[in-house]
C-alpha positions in Angstrom: 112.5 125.2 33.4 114.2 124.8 37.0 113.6 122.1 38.6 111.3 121.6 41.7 112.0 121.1 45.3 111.8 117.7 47.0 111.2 119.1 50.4 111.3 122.4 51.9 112.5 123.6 55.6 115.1 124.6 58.0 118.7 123.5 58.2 119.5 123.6 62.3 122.8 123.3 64.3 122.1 124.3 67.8 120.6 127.7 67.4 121.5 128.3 64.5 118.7 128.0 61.6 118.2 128.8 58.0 115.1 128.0 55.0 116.7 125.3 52.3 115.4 123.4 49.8 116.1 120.3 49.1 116.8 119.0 45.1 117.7 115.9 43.3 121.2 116.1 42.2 120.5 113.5 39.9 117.9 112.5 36.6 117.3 109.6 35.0 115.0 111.6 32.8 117.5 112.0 29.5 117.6 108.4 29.0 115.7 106.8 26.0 112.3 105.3 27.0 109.9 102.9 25.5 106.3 102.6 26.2 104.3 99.3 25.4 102.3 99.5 22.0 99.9 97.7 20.2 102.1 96.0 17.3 98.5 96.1 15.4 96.9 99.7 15.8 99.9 101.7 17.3 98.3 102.4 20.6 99.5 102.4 23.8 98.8 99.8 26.4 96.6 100.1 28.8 96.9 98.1 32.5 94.2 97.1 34.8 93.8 96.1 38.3 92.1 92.9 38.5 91.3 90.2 41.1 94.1 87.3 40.7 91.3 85.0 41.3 87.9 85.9 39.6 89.8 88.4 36.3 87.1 90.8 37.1 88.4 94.5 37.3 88.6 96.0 40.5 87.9 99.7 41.3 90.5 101.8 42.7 87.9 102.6 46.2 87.9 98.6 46.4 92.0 98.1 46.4 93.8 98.0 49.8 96.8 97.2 51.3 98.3 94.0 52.3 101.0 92.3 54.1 101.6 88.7 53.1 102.1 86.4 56.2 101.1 83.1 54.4 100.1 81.4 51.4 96.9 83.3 50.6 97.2 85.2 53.7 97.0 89.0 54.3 96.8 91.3 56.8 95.0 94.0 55.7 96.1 97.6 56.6 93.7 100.4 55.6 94.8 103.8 54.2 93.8 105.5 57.6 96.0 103.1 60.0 99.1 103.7 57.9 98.4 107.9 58.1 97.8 107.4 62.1 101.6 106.0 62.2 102.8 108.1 59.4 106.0 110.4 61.0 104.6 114.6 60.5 107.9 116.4 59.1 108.9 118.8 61.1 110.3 120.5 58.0 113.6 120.5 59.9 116.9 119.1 59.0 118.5 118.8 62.8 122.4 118.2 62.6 123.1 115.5 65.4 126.5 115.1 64.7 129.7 115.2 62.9 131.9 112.1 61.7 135.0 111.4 59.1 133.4 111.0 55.2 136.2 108.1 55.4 133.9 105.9 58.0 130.8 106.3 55.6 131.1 102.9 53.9 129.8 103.2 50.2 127.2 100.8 50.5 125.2 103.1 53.2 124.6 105.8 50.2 121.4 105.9 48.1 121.0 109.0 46.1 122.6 112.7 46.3 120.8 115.9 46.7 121.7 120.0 46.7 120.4 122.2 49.3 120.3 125.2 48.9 119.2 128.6 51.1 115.5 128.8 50.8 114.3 132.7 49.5 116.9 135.8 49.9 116.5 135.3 54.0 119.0 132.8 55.7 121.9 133.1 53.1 124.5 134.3 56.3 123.4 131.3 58.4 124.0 128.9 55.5 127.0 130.6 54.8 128.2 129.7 58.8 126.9 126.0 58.6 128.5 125.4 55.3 131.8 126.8 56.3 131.5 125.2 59.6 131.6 122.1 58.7 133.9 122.7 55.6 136.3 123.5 58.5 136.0 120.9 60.4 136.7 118.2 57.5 133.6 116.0 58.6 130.2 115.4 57.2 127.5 116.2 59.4 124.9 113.7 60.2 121.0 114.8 60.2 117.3 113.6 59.9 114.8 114.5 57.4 111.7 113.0 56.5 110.3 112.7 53.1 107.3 110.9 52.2 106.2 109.9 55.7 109.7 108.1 56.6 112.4 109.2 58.3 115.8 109.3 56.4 119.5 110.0 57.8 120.6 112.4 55.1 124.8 113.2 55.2 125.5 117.0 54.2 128.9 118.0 53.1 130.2 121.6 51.4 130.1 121.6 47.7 130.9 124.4 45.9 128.5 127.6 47.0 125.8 125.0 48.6 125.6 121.5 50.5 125.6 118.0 49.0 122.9 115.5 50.8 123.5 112.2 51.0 120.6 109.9 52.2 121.5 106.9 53.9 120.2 103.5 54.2 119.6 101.9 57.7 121.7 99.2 59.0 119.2 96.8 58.5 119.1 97.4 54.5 122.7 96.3 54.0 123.4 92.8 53.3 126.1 91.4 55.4 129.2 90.2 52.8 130.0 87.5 54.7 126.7 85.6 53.2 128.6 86.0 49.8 132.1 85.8 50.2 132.8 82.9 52.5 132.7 80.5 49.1 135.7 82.5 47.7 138.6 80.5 47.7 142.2 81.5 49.3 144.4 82.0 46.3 148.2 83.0 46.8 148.5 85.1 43.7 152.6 84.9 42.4 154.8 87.7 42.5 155.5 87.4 39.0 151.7 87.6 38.1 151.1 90.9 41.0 153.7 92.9 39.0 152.3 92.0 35.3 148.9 93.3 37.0 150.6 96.0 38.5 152.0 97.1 35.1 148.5 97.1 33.6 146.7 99.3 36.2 150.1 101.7 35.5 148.8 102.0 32.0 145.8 102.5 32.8 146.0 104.9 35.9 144.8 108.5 34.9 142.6 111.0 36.4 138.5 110.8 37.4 137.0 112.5 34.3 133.0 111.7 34.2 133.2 113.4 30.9 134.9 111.0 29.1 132.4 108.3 29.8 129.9 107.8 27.1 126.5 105.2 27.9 127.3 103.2 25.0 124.0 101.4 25.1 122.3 104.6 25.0 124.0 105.5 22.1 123.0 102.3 20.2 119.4 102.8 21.4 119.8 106.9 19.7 121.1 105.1 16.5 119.1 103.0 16.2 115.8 105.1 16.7 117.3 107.3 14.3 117.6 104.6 11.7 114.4 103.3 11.6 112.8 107.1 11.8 114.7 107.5 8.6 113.5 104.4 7.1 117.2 102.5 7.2 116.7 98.7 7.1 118.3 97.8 10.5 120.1 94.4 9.6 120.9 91.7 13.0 124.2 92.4 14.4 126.4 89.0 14.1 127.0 87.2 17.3 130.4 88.3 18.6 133.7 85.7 18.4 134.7 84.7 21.7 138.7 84.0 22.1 137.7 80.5 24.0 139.0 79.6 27.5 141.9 81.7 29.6 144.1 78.3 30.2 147.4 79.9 31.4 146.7 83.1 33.3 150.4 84.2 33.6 150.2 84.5 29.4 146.8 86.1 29.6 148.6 88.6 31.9 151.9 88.9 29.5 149.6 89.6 26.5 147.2 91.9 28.0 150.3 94.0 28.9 151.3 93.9 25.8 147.9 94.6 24.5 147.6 98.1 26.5 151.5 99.4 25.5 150.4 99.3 21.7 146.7 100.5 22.5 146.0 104.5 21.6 145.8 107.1 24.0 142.1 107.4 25.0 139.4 109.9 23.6 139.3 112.9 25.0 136.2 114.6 26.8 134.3 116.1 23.8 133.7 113.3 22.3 130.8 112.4 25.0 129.9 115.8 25.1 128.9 115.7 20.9 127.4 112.2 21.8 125.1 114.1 24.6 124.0 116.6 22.5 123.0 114.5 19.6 121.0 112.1 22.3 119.1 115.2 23.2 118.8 116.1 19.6 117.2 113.0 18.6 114.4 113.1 21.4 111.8 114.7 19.5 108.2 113.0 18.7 108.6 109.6 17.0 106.4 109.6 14.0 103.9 106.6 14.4 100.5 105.2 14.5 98.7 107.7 16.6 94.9 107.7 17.5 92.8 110.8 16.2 91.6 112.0 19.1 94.7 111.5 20.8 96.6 114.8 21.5 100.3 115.6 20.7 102.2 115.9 24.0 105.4 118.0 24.6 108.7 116.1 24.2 110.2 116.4 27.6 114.4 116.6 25.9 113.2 120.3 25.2 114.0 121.2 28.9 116.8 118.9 29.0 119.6 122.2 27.9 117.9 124.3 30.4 118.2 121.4 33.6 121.9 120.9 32.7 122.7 124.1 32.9 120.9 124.9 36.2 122.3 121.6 37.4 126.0 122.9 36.6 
């Protein structure tokens, strides 16, 4: 099943327009999940809204919104004030300018997207705004809104289509000053920069997302297996810790030594079998289930289908 589009519209530079859509590059959806039960009957939990004061339920018609200014002190703003100041898309992303990817700083970027042409129309305008900027070496800056807020959303060629980047506002980053000024000036040795040095050597290779299993999520997948096949799950002892790092330049001589005897690392099927049994073993947990309850689809059946339109 392919996924849906966040937002629909028009890429623009200048005069020169085309329909996209707009889709999350990225899912947290294959990831194990856990819902909170009822240790006694099985079932799930069930939240309500109630008043911090009197514990008496409130309805949904009754709940508003509120911005703390004090101890016990709100100012209420009501659904219709916050639609009145609510930005209307103008289902346009408008290019505003071009800059290096290099002056980006990392901590700017949220979440990636694809865009991609819209319907069969529009594909030779894309075509001109992708290459156009693939030309020019830059990312292009641009607005979009999405859920009543405007966003600065990056775009840059990838492949056939265009990468989005949305980008947080100046006032979102945290200055590092407020975090580093307590770091102390060490002058780090010669002696101890070329032991370090030698490390990062053995350890220098090539960017390969492949080769990078979730480890965690692979103990949560054994360990659901385990227990749907009935396999007493005994406590894990508490790991032995090698005490105190006293002399840092013998830390540094034996960690060298460490990685030149150390094998070569796992290559990238590995991850990809560990993947594919995740999705394998996300099928309906067998459990305490109410009668009238119905049997819901497992959503890792469109998990193959996703990957593949992702790819």
């Amino acid at each position: 099943m392919a996924p849906r589009a966040n937002w629909k519209g028009f890429l623009r530079l200048s005069l020169v327009t085309c329909p996209v859509a707009l889709y999350p590059a990225t899912s947290d959806t294959e990831k194990v999940s856990f819902n909170q039960i009822n240790r006694k009957t099985g079932h799930r939990i069930k939240y309500a809204k109630v008043d911090a004061d009197t514990g008496e339920e409130v309805s949904s018609e009754d709940i508003v919104k509120g911005y703390k200014v004090d101890t016990d002190t709100y100012i209420e703003v009501s659904k219709d004030e916050l639609e009145d100041i609510a930005l209307e898309s103008t289902h346009t992303i408008e290019i505003d300018e071009f800059v290096p990817k290099s002056e980006i700083d990392s901590r700017y970027l949220i979440r990636p997207y694809y865009l991609v042409p819209d319907g069969k129309v529009g594909h030779d305008a894309f075509a001109v705004i992708r290459e156009t900027i693939r030309s020019m070496n830059k990312v292009a800056i641009g607005r979009v809104v999405l859920t009543n807020r405007e966003h600065i959303i990056s775009l840059e060629p990838l492949d056939k289509g265009l990468m989005g980047t949305l980008l947080r506002y100046p006032y979102e980053v945290r200055s590092e000053k407020d975090y580093f000024d307590g770091i102390q000036d060490v002058k780090v040795t010669k002696d101890m920069l070329d032991l370090a040095k030698h490390i990062v050597e053995k350890k220098s290779g090539t960017f390969e997302p492949d080769r990078f299993e979730d480890h965690y999520e692979s103990a949560l997948v054994d360990l659901i297996n385990k227990k749907r096949s009935g396999v007493r799950v005994a406590p894990k002892a508490a790991p032995k810790t090698g005490g105190n790092v006293i002399n840092l330049m013998d830390a540094l001589k034996r960690s060298l030594a460490s990685e030149q005897q150390s094998a070569p690392p796992a290559k990238a099927k590995k991850s990809r079998k560990a993947a594919a049994g995740q999705r394998e073993m996300l099928l309906p947990i067998s459990g305490k289930r109410a009668k009238d309850e119905p049997k819901k689809a497992s959503k890792p059946v469109r998990a193959p289908a996703r990957s593949k339109k992702a790819g």
